[in-house]
N, C-alpha and C positions, 0 to 999 in steps of 0.2 A: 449405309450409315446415315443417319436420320440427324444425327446434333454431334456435335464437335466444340472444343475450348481450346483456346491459345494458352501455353504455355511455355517457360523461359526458364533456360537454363544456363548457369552463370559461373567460373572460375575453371579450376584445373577437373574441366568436366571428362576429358578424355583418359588422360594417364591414372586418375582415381575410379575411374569405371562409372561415374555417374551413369554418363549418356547411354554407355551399353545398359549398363541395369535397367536406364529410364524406356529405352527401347521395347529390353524383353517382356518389359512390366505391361507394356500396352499389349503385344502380341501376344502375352500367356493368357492375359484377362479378356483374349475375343476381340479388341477393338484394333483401329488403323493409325498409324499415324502421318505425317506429308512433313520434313523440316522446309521451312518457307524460309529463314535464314539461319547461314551458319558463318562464322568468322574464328577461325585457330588462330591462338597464341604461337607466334613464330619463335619466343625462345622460352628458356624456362619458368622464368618470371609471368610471362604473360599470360592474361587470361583467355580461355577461350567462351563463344555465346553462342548458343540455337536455341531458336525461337523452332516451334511445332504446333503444327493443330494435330489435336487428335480428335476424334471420331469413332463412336460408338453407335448402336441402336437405338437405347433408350439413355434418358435422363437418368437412370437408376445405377445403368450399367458406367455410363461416362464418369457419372460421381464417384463411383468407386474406383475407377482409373485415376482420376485425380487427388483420390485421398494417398494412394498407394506413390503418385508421380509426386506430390508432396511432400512422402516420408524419405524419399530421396532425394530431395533437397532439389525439385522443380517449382516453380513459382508459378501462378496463375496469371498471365501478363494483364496489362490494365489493369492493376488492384485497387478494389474499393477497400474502405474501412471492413474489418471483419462483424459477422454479423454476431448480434447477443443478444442471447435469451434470456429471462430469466428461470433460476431455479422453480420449480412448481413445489417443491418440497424440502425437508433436510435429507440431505443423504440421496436423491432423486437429481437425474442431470437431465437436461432438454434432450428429446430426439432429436439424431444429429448431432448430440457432440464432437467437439475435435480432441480427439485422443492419444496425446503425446508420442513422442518418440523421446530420448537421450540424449538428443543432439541440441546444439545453441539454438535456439528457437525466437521467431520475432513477431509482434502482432500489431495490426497498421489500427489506434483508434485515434480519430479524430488528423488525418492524415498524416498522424506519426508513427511512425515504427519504433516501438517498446520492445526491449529484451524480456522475453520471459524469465522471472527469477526464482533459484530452486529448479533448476530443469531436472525430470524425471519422466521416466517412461510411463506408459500407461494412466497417466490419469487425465485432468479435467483444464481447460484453462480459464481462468476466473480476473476478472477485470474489475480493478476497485480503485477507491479513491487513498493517497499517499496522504501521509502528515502533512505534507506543504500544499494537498488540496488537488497534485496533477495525477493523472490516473496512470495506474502502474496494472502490470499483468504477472500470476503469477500462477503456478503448478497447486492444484488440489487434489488428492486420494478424493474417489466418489464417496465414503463416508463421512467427509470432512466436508463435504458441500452443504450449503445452508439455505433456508428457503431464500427466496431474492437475489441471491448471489449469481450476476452478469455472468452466462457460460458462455464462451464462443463457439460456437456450431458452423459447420459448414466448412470448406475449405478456403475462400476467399478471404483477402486480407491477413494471412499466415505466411510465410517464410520459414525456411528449414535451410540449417547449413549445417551439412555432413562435414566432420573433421577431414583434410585431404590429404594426401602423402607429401610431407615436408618437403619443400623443396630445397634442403641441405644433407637429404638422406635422413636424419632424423635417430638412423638405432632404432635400437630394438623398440623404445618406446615412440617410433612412429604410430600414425595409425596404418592398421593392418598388418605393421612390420611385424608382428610378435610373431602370432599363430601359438603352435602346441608342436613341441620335437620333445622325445626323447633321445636325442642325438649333437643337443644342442652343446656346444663344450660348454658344461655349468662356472668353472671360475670366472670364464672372460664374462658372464652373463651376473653372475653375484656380482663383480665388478661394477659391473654400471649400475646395478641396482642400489649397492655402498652408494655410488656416486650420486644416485638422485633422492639418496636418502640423507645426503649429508649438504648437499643444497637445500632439501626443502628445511633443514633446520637453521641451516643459513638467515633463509630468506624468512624465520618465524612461522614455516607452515605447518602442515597437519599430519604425522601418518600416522592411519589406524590400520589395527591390523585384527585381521578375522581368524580366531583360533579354532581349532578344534582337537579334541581330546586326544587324536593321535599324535600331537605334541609331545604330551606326555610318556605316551606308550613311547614311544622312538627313541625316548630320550633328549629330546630337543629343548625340553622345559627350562632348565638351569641357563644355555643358553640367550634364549627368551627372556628371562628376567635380567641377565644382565643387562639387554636392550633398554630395557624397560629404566632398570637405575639409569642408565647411560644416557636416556632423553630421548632414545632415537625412536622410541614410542608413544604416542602424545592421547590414543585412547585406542580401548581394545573393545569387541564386539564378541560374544562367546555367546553357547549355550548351558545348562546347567552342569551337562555331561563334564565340559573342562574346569570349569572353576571346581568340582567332587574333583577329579582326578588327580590336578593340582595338588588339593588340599591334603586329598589322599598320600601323597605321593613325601611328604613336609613329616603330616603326622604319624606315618606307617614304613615309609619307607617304599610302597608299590603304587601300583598302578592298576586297578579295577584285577588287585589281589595277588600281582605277579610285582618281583624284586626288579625293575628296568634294570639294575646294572647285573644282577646274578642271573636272572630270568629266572630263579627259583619260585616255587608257592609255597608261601608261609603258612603255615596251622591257621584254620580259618579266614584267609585271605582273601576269600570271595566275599566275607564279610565286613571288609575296609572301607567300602564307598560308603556299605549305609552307615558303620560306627562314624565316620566322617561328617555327613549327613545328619546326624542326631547330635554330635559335641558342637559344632556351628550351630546350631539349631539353640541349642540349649546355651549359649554364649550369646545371642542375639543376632548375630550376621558376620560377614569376614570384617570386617571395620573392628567389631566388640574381640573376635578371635585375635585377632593382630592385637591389638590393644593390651589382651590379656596375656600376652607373648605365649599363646599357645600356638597360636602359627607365628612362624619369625624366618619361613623361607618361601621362594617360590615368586610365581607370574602373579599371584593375588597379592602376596606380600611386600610385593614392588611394587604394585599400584593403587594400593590403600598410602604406604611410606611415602610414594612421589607424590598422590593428587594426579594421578592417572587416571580418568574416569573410565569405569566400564561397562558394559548394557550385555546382560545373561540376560537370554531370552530364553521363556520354555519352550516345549511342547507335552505333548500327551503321553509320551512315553517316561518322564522324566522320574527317577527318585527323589524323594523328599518333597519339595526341591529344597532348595538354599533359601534362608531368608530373602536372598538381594536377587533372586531367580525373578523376574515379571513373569509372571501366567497369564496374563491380561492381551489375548493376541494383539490386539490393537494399539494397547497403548507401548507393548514391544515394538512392534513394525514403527508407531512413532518414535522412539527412543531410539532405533537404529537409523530413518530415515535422518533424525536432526546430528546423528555422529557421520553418514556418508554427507550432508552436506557439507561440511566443517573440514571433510577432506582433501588434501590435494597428494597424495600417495598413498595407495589401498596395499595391503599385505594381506594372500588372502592361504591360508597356510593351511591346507589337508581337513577341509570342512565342505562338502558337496552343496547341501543347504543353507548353511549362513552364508556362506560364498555367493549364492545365485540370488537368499534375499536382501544382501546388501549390495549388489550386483544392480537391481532392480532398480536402487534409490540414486545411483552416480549416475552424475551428467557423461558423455561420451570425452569431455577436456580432461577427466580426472586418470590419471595413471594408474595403472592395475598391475599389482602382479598376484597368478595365482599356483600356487604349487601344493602338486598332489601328483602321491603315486601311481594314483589311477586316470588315463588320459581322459576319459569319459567327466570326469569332473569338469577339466579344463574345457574342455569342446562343448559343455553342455553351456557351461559361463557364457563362450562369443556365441553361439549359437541362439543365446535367449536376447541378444544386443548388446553384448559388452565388448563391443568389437575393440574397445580401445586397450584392454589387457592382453599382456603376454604370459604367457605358462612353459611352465616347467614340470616337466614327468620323472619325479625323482623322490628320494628319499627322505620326509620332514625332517626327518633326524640327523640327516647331513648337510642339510640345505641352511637350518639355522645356526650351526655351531660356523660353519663355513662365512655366512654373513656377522656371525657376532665378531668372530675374527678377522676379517675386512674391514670394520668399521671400527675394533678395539684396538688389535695390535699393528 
């Protein structure tokens, strides 16, 4: 082993698996490491510290040791100011960018340590100057990069602090605590979800809640809009498929052509989304429908009446779409990243891919819940970095009338 860097590891690094992780992390990627000092927290409060050199081959091979010992929240000891390049282009980031994680993030310019603001995984971090003139740091998407714009590259001068396991137990919404059971008893578990849904409104917070169209199917939708009147929903994130189904559901009576409470098929009822789809259309949007009291129920007709805002995002398979549908992939992804920042409780309700792209935009501090029938939804969620959500493998359709009635009666 040819070169080696000191690094430092800081708080509840044992019981939260840092230092193991930090270990395997050297020893999967080839390299050595030696701890030169180690001090345990003797009680539960207390923090513990190791210091290690690690040792690689090359310059090429150690750096990427210490991007990966970084993303788990190791320090590079002795830190200088982080280094910055600038943009060479718009939308173009320097070789060597530093490329986020989810987690609270810190970056040393001018021998201060700045919180990065907006934290989000995967993109860019960008160093600029503040209204009052002192330089602040903040999360950039690499299409949103601008020529000239200070990138921070390199690992040095960066800090990472992974969320830890509470040290009062914490519940389900520890971090890690959640995981994915189908065996989980679901009231004691709605329970506490009531309960942090009725603090965050307490305390003037945020929850949005990410739908998707099997709301409807299930029968979960009427519950849903009561939330909705009730407050305890403050913005929703959909695709076009829910807001047609919804709508569907108000002016027909079904749900992509099927009666939710008879499960009958009505004459022509495969062709309800699109007649749905064409009367909004021709009314101007759900705002002009509501207005004209041709919709006057449902999860859209609660959120036009309260001033609920909400962000339908398409895709490529979508009908119609809906006038209020973005097609614009990007300026969607932007519409949904500026409603996950605004959150401090996610609801993420029987949606695989809004789930995992607004998934992408939450800091690791934001509470998650996400439930779906299917466990693969939930596992694919912490598995892309959402480690801070808990999942539930059950039923949308019993899971919301169950929370409307926790929070209602």
């Amino acid at each position: 082993m040819t070169v080696s860097r000191t690094v430092e590891l800081e708080g509840h690094i044992i019981d939260s698996g840092m230092m193991g992780n930090c270990f395997g992390v050297v020893m999967d990627m080839g390299g050595e490491f030696e701890v030169e000092e180690f001090e345990v927290g003797r009680h539960k409060h207390a923090e513990t510290y190791c210091r290690m050199r690690v040792m690689a081959d090359t310059e090429e091979e150690l750096r990427a040791i210490v991007h990966e010992l970084n993303q788990q929240g190791a320090t590079v000891a002795d830190p200088r100011d982080a280094r910055l390049v600038a943009a060479p282009e718009d939308g173009v980031v320097p070789v060597d960018f530093y490329s986020t994680t989810n987690h609270p993030t810190f970056v040393r310019v001018d021998g201060q340590w700045l919180e990065v603001e907006d934290v989000e995984m995967d993109c860019a971090l960008v160093v600029e100057e503040s209204e009052d003139g002192d330089p602040r740091v903040r999360t950039k998407v690499l299409n949103a990069v601008e020529e000239g714009d200070l990138v921070v590259t390199g690992e040095s001068g960066i800090r990472v602090e992974p969320p830890e396991r509470p040290r009062n137990g914490g519940g389900s919404f520890g971090f890690m605590q959640g995981g994915v059971s189908s065996e989980r008893p679901s009231a004691s578990l709605i329970e506490e979800i009531a309960d942090e849904m009725r603090e965050v409104r307490e305390n003037d917070g945020n929850v949005l809640a990410v739908c998707g169209p099997a709301i409807v199917h299930s029968g979960g939708r009427d519950a849903l809009a009561d939330l909705v009147r009730a407050g305890y929903v403050d913005a929703l994130s959909a695709g076009n498929g829910f807001a047609v189904h919804d709508l569907e559901r108000d002016l027909y009576g079904t749900s992509l052509g099927v009666d939710t409470e008879s499960l009958e098929h009505p004459r022509k009822g495969h062709k309800h989304h699109i007649y749905t789809i064409s009367e909004i259309v021709r009314l101007g949007g759900i705002p002009e429908a509501v207005e004209e009291d041709v919709v006057d129920e449902g999860v859209m007709y609660e959120c036009v009446e309260n001033d609920v805002p909400y962000v339908l995002a398409g895709s490529i398979r979508d009908d119609g779409p809906l006038p209020d549908t973005i097609t614009d992939a990007i300026e969607a992804q932007n519409a949904i990243r500026e409603q996950a920042h605004e959150a401090d409780l996610v609801l993420m309700l029987s949606t695989l891919l809004h789930s995992v792209a607004v998934g992408n935009c939450l800091p690791s501090t934001t509470k998650t819940v996400c439930v779906d029938i299917n466990p693969a939804t939930v596992t694919q969620l912490l598995d892309r970095g959402s480690a801070q959500a808990i999942g539930m493998v059950t039923d949308i359709g019993t899971f919301i009338p169950m929370l409307r009635d926790e929070l209602l009666e």
